[in-house]
C-alpha positions as CSV (number, residue, x, y, z in Angstrom):
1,X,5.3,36.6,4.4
2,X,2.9,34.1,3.2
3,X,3.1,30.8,3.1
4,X,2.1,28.7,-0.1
5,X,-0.7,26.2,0.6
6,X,-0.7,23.0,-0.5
7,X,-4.5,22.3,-1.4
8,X,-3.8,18.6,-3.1
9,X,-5.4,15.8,-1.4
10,X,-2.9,13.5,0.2
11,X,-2.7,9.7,-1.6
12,X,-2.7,7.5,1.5
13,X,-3.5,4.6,-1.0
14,X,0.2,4.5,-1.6
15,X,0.4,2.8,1.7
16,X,-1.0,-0.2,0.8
17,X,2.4,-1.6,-0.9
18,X,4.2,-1.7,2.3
19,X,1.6,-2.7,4.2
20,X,0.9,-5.5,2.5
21,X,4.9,-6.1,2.3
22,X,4.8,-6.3,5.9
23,X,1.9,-8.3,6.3
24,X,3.2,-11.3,3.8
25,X,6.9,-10.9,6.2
26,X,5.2,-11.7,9.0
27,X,3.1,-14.6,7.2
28,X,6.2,-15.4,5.6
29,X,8.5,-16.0,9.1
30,X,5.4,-17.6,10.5
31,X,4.9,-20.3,7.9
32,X,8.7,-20.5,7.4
33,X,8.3,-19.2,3.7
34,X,9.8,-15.9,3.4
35,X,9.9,-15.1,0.1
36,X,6.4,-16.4,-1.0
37,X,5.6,-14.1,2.0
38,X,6.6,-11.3,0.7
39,X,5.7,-12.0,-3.3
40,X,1.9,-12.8,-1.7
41,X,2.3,-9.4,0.4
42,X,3.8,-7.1,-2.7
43,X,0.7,-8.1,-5.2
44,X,-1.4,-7.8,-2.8
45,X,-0.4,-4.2,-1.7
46,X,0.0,-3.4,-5.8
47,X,-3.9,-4.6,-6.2
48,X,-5.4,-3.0,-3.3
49,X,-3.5,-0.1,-4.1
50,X,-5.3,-0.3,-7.7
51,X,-8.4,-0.8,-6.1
52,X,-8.5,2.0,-3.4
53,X,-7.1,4.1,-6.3
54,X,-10.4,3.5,-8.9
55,X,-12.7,3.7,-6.5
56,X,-11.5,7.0,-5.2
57,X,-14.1,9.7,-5.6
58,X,-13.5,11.9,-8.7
59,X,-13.8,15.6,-8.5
């Protein structure tokens, strides 16, 4: 039997959101600020995610 293979490029940008989520916890416990932390850390991931995302080759 054969198997069906899945030729699409895998998105890594995607992980960019909850890196940058995890990034802004850690800056958040450290300054004592946890929810500007993780705001900072959430737009950040959204806007490098944009970024890595339009600068991505085009085929």
């Amino acid at each position: 039997m054969k198997k069906k293979v899945n030729k699409k490029k895998e998105d890594n940008e995607a992980l960019f959101i909850p890196a940058g989520l995890f990034v802004g916890m850690g800056l958040g416990f450290l300054y004592d600020q946890l929810v500007v932390g993780l705001f900072i850390g959430l737009g950040a991931g959204f806007l490098f995610f944009a970024i890595a995302k339009n600068f991505r080759k085009k085929k």
